[in-house]
C-alpha positions as CSV (number, residue, x, y, z in Angstrom):
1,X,-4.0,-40.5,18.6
2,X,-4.3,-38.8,22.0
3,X,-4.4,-34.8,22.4
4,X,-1.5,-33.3,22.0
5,X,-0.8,-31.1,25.2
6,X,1.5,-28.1,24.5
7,X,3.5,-26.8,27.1
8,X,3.2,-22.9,27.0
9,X,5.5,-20.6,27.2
10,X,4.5,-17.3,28.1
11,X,7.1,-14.7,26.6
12,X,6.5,-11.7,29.0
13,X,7.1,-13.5,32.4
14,X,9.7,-16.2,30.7
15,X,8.1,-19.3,32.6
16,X,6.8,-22.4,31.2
17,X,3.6,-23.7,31.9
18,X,3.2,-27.4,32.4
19,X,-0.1,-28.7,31.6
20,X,-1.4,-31.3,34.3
21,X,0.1,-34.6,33.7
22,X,2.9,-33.6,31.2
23,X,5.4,-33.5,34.3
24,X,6.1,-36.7,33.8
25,X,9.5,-36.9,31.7
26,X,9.5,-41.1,31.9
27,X,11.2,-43.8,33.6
28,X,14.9,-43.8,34.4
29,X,17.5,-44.6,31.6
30,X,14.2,-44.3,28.9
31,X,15.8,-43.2,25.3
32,X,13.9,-41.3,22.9
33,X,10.6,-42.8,24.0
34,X,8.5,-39.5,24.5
35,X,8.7,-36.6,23.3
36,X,7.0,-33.0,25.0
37,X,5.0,-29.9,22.6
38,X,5.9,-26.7,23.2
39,X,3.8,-23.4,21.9
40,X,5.3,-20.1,21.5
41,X,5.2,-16.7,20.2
42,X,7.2,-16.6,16.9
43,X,8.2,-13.3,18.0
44,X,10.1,-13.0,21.4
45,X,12.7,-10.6,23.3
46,X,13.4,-7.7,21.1
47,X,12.1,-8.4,17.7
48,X,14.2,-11.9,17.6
49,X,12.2,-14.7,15.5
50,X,12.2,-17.9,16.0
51,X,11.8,-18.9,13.0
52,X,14.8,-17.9,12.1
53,X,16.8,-19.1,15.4
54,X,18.4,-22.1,16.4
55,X,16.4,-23.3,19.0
56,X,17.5,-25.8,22.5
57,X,16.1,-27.2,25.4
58,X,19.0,-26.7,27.8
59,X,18.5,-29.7,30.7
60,X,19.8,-30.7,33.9
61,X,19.1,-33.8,35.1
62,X,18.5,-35.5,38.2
63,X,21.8,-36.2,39.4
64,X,22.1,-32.9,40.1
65,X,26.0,-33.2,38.8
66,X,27.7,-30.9,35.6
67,X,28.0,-34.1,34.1
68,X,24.4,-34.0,34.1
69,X,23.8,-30.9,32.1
70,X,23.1,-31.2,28.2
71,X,21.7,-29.2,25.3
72,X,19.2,-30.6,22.8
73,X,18.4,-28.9,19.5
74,X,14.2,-29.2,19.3
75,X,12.3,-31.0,16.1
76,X,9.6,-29.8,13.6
77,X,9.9,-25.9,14.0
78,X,6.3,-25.0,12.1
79,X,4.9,-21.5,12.1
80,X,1.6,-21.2,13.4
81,X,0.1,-17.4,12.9
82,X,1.6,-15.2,15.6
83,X,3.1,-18.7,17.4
84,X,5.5,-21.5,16.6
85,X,5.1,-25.0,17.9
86,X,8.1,-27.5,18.1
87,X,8.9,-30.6,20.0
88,X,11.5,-31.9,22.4
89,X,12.5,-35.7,21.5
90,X,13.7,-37.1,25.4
91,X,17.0,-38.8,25.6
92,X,18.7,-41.6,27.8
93,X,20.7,-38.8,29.8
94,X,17.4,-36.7,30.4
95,X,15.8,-39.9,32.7
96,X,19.0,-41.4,33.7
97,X,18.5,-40.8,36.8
98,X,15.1,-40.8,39.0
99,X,14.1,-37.7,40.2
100,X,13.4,-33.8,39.7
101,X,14.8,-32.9,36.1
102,X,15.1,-29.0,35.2
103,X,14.8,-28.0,32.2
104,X,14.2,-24.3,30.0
105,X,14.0,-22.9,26.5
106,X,16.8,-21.6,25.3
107,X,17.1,-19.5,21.6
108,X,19.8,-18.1,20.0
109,X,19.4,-15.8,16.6
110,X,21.0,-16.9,13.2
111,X,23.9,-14.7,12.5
112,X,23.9,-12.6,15.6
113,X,24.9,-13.3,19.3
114,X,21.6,-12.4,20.6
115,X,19.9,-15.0,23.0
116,X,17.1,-15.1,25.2
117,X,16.1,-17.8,27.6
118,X,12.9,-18.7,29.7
119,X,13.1,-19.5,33.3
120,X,13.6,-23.1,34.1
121,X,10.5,-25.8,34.4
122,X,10.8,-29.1,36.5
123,X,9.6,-32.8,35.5
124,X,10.1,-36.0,37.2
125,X,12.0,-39.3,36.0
126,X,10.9,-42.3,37.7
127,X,12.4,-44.7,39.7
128,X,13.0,-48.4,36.8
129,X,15.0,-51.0,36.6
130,X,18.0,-51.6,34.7
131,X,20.2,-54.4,34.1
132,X,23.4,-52.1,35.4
133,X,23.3,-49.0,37.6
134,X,25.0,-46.1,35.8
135,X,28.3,-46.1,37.0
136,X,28.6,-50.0,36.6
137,X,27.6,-50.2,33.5
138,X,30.1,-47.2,32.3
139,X,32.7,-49.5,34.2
140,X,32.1,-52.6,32.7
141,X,31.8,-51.1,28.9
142,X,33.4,-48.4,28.8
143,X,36.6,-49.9,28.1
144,X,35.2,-52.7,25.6
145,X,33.8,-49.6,24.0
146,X,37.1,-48.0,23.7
147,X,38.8,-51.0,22.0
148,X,35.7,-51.2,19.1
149,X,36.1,-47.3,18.7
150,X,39.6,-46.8,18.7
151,X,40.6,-46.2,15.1
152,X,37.2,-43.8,14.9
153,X,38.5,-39.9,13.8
154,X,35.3,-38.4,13.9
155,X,34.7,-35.6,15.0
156,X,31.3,-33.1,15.9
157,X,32.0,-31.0,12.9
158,X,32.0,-34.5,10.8
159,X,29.0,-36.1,11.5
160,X,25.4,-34.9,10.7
161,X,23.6,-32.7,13.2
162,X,21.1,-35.2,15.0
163,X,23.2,-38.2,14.7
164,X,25.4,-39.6,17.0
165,X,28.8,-41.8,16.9
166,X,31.1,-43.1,19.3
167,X,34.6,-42.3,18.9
168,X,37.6,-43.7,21.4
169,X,35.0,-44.9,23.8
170,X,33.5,-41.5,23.8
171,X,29.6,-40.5,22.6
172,X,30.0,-37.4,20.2
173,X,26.9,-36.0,18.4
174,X,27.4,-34.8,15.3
175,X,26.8,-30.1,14.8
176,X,27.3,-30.9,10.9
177,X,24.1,-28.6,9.5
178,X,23.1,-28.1,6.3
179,X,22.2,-24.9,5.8
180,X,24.5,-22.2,4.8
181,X,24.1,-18.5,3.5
182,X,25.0,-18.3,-0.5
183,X,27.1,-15.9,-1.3
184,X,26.2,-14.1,-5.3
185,X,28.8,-12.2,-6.5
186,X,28.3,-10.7,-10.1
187,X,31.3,-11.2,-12.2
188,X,30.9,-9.6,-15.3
189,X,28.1,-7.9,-17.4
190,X,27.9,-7.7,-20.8
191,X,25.0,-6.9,-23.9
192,X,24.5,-9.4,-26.3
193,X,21.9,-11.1,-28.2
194,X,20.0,-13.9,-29.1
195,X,18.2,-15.0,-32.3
196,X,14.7,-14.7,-32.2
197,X,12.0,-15.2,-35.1
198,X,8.9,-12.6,-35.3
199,X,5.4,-13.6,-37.1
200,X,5.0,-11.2,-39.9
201,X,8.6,-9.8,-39.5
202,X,11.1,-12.6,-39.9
203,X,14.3,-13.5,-38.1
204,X,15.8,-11.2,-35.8
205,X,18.1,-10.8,-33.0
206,X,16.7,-9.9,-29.6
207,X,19.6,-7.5,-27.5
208,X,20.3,-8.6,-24.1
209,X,22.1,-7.9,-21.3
210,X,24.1,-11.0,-19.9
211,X,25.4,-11.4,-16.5
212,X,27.7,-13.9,-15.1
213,X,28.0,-14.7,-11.5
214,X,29.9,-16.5,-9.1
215,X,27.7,-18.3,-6.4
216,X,29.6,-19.6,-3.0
217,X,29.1,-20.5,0.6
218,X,28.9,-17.0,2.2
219,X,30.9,-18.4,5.4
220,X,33.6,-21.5,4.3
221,X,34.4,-22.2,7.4
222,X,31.2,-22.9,9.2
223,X,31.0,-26.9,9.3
224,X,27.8,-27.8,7.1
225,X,27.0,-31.1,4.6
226,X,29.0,-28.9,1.6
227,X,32.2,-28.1,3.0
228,X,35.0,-25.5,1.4
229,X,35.0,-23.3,-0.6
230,X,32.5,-24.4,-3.0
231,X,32.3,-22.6,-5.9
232,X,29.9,-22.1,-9.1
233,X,29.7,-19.7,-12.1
234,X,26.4,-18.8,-13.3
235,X,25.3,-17.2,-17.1
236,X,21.5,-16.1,-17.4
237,X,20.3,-13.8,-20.2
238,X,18.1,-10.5,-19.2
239,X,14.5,-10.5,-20.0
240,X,14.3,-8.1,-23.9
241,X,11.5,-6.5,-21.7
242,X,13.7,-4.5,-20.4
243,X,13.1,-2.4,-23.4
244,X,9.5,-1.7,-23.4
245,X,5.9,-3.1,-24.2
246,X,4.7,-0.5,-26.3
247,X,3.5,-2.2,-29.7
248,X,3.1,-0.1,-33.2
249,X,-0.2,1.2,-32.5
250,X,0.6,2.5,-29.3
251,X,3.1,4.9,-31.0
252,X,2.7,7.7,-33.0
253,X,2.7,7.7,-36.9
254,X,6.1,8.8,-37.7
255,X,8.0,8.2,-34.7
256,X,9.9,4.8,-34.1
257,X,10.7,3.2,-30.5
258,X,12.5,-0.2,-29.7
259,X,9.7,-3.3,-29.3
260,X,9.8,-5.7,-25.9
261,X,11.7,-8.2,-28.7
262,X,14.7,-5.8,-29.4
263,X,13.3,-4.5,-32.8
264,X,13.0,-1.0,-34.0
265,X,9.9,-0.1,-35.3
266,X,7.2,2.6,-36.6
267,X,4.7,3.6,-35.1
268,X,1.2,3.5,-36.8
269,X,-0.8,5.4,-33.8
270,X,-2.8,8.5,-36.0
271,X,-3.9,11.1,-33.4
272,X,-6.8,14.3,-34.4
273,X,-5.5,17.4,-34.2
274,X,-7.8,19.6,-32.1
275,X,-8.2,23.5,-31.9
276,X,-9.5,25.7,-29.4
277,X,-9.8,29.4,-29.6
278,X,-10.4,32.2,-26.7
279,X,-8.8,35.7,-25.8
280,X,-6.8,37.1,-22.9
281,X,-6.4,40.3,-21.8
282,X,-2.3,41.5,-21.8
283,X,-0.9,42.3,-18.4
284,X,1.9,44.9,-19.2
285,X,5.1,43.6,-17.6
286,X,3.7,40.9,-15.6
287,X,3.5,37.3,-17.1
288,X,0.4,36.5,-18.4
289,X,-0.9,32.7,-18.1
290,X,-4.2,30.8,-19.5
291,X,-5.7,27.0,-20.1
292,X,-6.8,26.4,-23.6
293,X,-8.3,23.0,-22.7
294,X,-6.6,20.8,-24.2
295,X,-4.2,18.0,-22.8
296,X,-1.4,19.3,-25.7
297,X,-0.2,22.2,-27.7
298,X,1.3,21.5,-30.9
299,X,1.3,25.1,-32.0
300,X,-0.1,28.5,-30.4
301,X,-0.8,32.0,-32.1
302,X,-1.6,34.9,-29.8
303,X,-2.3,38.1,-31.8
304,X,-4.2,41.3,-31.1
305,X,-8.1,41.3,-31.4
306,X,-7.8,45.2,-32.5
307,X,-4.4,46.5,-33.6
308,X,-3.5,50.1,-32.9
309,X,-0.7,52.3,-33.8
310,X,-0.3,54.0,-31.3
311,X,0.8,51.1,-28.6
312,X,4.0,49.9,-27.4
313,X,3.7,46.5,-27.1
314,X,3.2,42.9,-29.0
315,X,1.1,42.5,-32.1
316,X,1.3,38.7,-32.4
317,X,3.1,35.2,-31.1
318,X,3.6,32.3,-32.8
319,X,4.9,28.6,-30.9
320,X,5.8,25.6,-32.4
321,X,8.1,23.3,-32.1
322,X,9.6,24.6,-28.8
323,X,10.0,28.5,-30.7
324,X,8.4,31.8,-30.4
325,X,8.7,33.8,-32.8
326,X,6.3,37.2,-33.0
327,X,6.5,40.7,-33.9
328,X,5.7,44.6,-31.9
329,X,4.7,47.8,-32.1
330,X,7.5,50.4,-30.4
331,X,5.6,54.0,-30.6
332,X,6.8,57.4,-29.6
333,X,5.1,61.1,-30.9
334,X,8.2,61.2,-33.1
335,X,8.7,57.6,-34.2
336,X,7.0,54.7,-35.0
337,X,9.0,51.1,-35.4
338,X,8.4,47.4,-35.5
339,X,10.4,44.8,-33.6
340,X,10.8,41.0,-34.0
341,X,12.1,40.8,-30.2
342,X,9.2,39.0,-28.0
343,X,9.4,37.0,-24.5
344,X,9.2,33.1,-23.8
345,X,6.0,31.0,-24.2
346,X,5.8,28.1,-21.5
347,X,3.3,25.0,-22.6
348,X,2.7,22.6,-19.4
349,X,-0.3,20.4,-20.8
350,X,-2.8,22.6,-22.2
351,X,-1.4,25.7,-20.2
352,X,0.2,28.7,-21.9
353,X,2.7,31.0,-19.6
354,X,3.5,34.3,-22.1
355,X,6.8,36.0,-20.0
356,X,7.9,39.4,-21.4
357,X,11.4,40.0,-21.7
358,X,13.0,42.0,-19.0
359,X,13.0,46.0,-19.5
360,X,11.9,45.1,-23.2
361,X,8.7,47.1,-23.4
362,X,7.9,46.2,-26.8
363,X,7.7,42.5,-25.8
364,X,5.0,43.2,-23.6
365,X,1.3,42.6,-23.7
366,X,-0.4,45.6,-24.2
367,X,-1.9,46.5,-20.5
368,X,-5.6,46.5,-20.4
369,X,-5.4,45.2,-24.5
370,X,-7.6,41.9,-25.6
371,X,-5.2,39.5,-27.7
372,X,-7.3,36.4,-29.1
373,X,-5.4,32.8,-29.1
374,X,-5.9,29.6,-31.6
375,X,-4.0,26.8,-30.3
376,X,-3.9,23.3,-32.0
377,X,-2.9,20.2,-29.8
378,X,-5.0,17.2,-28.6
């Protein structure tokens, strides 16, 4: 097979570059017996992709008449890295004439009205021989044609795009494609179930969500191989594993969490309970904060390291189970009083956060004092 010679098309300047020899287009009134390569970024213009584009080679041949002008949709789009190759199949109206034929790239994006065109490039059709010129021949047949063709109805949007039929006399190639957007429209959503057998558990039934939806042609009017308004109603199940992964032993002893399957269970995960133990000095007023080291607090007590009469202020904290509860020392020369009113305790982690109470002296800890902590976590 000989080298294939791409004709490059250079996106900045628009032009196509012909390699040496590939100027020739064939010999008049040749059908479909060459075919040209083009290369070409897959990206041109402003961000428009070819790959996604309908794609022409727009041609005017040597006759230099309207008549003369035609569109041709290319063949064998493939994506190459950063470039696309595809190839332009030469028709009977292309070298129906001998002489210069023009002809340029033209590319129009899916959806859109954006288009972007190179600058025209020139081959030559040779001089042949054929049985009748042109206009003779459409003389001489065009009218036999006609009478074979007559009761034809076809139309463009009717036949297949890259086929061809003659209908009253006339040559009409066909724009039927088959590609169409689809169009998912969800209908209706609903939990249910299915049945579902588990080794070591028995039979169950796995909740899921089910979803129905209605899948069309996104455009009903544009002409493709499935015409109308083709309908169809979809029913799928949702995965269970929407509800988790986690298995027993990933979950604490005690505590109970829904399976990937849909099924309640128990966890079996036993954890050691660690405690840590250190002292802080109190800071009045002011919020006083400290790391125990460990990654979780079950339960914290803070209490004075020595206890004195004769300070206003907290004796001792306890927190568990998202409560503080604690008791204080309110002293005066005259009277001396205890108090079960204390500030918050904030756990983040293994971090403790002791804030007094607003204006509540006897919730804070004692300025200056040394309070020693045991805190149990993990």
């Amino acid at each position: 097979m000989a080298e294939i010679k791409y004709l490059e098309i250079n996106a900045d300047d628009r032009s196509i570059i012909v390699p040496a020899g590939e100027n020739l287009l064939g010999v008049e009134n040749d059908n479909e017996g060459a075919r040209k390569y083009f290369r070409c970024p897959k990206i041109v213009g402003d961000g428009i992709d070819l790959t996604k584009s309908d794609v022409y080679i727009n041609v005017q041949n040597a006759s230099g008449e309207k008549s003369g002008k035609d569109r041709y949709t290319v063949q064998n789009m493939t994506d190459s890295g950063d470039n696309v190759t595809f190839e332009w199949v030469l028709e009977r109206k292309v070298t129906s004439h001998k002489g210069s034929v023009r002809f340029a790239v033209c590319v129009r994006e899916k959806g859109t009205e954006r288009e972007w065109h190179t600058t025209f490039a020139t081959g030559n059709a040779l001089e042949g021989e054929e049985l009748f010129e042109p206009a003779e021949l459409e003389a001489r047949g065009q009218d036999f044609i006609g009478i074979l063709t007559s009761d034809a109805n076809a139309d463009a949007n009717s036949i297949e795009s890259g086929k061809s039929a003659y209908v009253n006399g006339k040559k009409i190639k066909g724009t039927l494609a088959g590609e169409n957007d689809i169009k998912a429209t969800t209908k209706k959503t609903e939990l249910s179930s299915n049945p579902i057998t588990i080794p070591g558990y028995g039979q169950s039934m796995v909740p899921v969500l089910k979803h129905t939806i209605e899948v069309s042609l996104a455009d009903t009017n544009k002409p493709v191989l499935l015409k109308g308004d083709a309908k169809k109603t979809v029913v799928y199940d949702e995965a269970g594993s929407i509800y988790g992964d986690a298995k027993a032993s990933d979950v604490r002893i005690g505590k109970t969490f829904t399976s990937s399957n849909g099924v309640k269970i128990t966890g079996t995960l036993s954890v050691s309970a660690k405690t840590m133990k250190g002292t802080v000095t109190g800071g009045g007023a002011n919020a006083v904060a400290f790391d125990t080291g460990l990654k979780a607090i079950s339960c914290i007590v803070i209490m004075q390291t020595v206890t004195s009469t004769s300070d206003t202020g907290i004796i001792a904290l306890l927190h568990q189970n998202g409560k503080t509860k604690g008791i204080g020392n309110s002293y005066s020369q005259y009277l001396k009083t205890s108090s079960t009113s204390t500030g918050t305790i904030a756990i983040n982690g293994g971090e403790v956060t002791y804030t007094p109470k607003n204006g509540a002296e006897v919730t804070n800890m004692v300025n200056g004092k040394e309070y020693t902590w045991i805190a149990i976590g993990e």
